[in-house]
N, C-alpha and C positions, 0 to 999 in steps of 0.2 A: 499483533497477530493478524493473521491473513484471510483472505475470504477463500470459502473452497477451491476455486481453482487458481492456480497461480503461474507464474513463470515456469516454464517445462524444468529448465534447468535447474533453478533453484530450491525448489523447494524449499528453501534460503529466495534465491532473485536473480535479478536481473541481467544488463548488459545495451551497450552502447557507444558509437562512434561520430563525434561531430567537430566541422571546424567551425569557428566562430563566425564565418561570413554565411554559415551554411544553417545557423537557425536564427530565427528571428520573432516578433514575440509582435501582434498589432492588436492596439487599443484604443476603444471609441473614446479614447481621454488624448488619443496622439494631437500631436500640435500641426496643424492644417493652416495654412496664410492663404487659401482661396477660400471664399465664401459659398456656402451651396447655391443654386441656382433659385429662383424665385419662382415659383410653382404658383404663387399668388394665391396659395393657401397655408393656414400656419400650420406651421408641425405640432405634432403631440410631444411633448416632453419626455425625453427618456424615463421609464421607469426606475428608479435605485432601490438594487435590490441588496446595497451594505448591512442592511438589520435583519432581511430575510435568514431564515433557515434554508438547509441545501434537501430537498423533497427528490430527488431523481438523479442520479448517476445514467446516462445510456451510449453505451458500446456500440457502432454504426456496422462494423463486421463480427460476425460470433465466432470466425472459422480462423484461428491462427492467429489470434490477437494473442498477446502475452500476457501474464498478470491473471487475467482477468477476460470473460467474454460475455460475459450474460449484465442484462440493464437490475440495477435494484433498483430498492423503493426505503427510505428510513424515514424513522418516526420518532415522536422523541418525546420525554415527561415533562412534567410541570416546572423541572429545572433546566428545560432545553438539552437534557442531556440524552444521546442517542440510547431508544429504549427497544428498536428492530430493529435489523436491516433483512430484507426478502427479496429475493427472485427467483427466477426458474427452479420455485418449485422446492429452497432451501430459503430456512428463516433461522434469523440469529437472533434470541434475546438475551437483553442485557440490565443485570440487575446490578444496582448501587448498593455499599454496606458501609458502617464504616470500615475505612482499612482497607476496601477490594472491590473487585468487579469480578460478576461471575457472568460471563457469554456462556451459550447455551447452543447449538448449534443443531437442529432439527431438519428432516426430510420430509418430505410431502405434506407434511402438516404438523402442527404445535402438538405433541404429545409423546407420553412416555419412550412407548414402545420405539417412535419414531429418533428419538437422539440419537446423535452419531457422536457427539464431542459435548466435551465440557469442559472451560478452561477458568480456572480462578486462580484471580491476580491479586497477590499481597503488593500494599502500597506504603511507604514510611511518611511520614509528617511532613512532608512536602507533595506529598501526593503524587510521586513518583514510581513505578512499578519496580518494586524489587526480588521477585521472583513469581512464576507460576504456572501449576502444574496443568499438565492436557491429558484428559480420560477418553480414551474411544471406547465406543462401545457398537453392539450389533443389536439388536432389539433386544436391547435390557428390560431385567423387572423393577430394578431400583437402581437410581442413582450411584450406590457401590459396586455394581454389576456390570464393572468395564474389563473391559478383554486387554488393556493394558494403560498405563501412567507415566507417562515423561516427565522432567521436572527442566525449566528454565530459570539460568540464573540473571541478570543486569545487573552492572558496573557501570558508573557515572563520574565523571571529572567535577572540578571544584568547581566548572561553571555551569554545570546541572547538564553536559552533553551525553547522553549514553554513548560507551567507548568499548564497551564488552559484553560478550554473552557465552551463557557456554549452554548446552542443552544437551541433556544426560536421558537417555533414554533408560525406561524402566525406572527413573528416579536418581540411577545410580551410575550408569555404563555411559561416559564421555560420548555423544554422537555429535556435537560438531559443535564450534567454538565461531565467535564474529567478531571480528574488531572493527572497530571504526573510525576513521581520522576527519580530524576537523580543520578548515582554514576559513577564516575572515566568516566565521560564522553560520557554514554549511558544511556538511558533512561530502567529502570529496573521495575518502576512498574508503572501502566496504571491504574485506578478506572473510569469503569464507571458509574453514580450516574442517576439512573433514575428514574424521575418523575410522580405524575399520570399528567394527562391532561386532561383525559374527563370529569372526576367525581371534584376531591379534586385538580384542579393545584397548583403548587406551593407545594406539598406533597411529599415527599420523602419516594417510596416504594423500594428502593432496588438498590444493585450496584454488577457489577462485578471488580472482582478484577485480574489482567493480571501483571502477573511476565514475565522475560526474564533473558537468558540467553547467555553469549557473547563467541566467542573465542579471539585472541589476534592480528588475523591478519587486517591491514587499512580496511574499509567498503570497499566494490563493492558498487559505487552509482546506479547502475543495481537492488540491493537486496531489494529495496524501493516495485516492483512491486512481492514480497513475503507472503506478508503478510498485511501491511498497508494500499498494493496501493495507495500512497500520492502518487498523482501525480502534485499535487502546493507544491512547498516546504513553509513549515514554520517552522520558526526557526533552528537553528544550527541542522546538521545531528549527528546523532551515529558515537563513533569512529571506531565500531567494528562491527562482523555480529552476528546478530542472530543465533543462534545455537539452541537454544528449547524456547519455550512460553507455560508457565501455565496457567491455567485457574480456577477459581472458581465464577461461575458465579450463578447469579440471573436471576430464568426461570419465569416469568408472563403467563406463560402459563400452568402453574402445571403440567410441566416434561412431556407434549406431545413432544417437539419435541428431536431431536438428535444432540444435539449441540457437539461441538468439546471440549475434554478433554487437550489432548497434543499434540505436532508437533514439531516435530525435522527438523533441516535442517543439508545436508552435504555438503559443497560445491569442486568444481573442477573448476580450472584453467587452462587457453590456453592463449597464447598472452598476457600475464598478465591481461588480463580482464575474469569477472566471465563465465565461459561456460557452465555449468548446474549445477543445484542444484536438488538433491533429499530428499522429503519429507517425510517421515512415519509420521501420525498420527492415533489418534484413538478420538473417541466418547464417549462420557457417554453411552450408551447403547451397547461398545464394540466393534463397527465396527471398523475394521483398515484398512488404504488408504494408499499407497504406490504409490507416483506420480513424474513426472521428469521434471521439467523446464528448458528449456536450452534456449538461446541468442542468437542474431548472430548480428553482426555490419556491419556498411556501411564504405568505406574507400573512400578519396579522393584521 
């Protein structure tokens, strides 16, 4: 599930175009045969920040990033398990059951009145998301008092890869279906199938369709808040990072708006954990964004 603001188009996601000479990926672990130079003082030894928890996600442009624009802040319980995330001014908590996760999605501050969304997720014995529903609401009295109820379903293959969703507005009324394909371990192509709803439900007006590109090094589980913003995991992660996302999408709006074409990522390493990634994308109407996300961890 997604953080409040997300990729324009998607609502669903993304989009991206990259050839393989054109991203590239630098790591304070890369292999260097020159020696630094002898400053004739010693160095301090890199910090390794591998056992840290991830304390800061921050967005360097707020104005046309995709996905996502505002920096948060997560917190987490006694089982390391994420128990906030907050910024500008929206706070999400998150409670463990057995069987489920309930986020919580609040505005200006933690309270009743203040909930906008509430989303619980039924999980099976694998601890896998297998369906769950989203209540919005507008300054409710109680937690029953939502102005309306989606319901999401997840489909999983025999090697634990989520490969399907379908998400049924009101519970029951088809609003758009995902499929997902998998190669050597990452998830490569993304279709999102959507529905009409007000007029003809159940009709199939159009899909986009969402390519990816990998490099070769282990995932950063940091890289999830890039692009997807899953912030409930379902099903088995990617082995690798994203490096560019294609796009060829279906506009129901007849090409008003500026949706995103393609988006490259490059990443940099500190402490063997990811320390900023930069983005170049561009628009179907040619705008290019050029944005910096960097990390920071908490240590015990």
């Amino acid at each position: 599930m997604l953080l409040r603001k997300k990729f324009p188009l998607l609502l669903p996601m993304l989009a991206a175009l990259c050839f393989a000479s054109a991203c590239s990926k630098s790591s304070s672990n890369d292999t260097n045969n020159t020696p630094p130079p002898d400053t004739g003082t010693e160095q301090e030894p890199e910090q390794d920040y591998s056992n840290c928890l991830l304390s800061e996600v921050n967005y360097g442009s707020q104005l046309n990033s995709p996905f996502h624009s505002y920096p948060f802040t997560l917190a987490y319980d006694s089982l390391k398990r994420v128990s906030q995330l907050s910024g500008a001014g929206e706070f999400n908590v998150y409670n463990y059951e057995t069987g489920k996760i309930i986020k919580t999605t609040y505005i200006n501050s933690i309270a009743l009145i203040n909930m906008v969304a509430r989303y619980v997720y039924t999980l099976d014995n694998n601890g896998r998301i297998v369906s769950n529903t989203t209540a919005s609401y507008n300054r409710p009295a109680s937690i029953d008092a939502y102005t309306r109820q989606d319901k999401t379903m997840y489909e999983y293959n025999s090697d634990g890869y989520l490969i399907g969703e379908k998400i049924f507005a009101y519970g029951s009324d088809l609003m758009q279906e995902r499929k997902f394909t998998y190669q050597a371990g990452n998830l490569v192509q993304r279709e999102n199938i959507h529905y009409a709803l007000l007029y003809t439900p159940g009709v199939k007006i159009g899909a986009d369709t969402i390519t990816y590109t990998y490099d070769n090094a282990p995932l950063f589980p940091e890289a999830v808040y890039l692009h997807e913003v899953t912030d409930v995991k379902t099903g088995k992660p990617n082995k690798n990072n994203v490096t560019a996302i294609q796009l060829k999408m279906f506009d129901g709006t007849g090409g008003i708006r500026d949706y995103y074409r393609s988006i490259q990522y490059t990443y940099a390493v500190r402490g063997k954990r990811l320390d900023k990634v930069t983005m170049a994308a561009s628009t179907v109407k040619g705008i290019s964004i050029n944005d910096t996300i960097s990390f920071k961890y908490k240590c015990d």
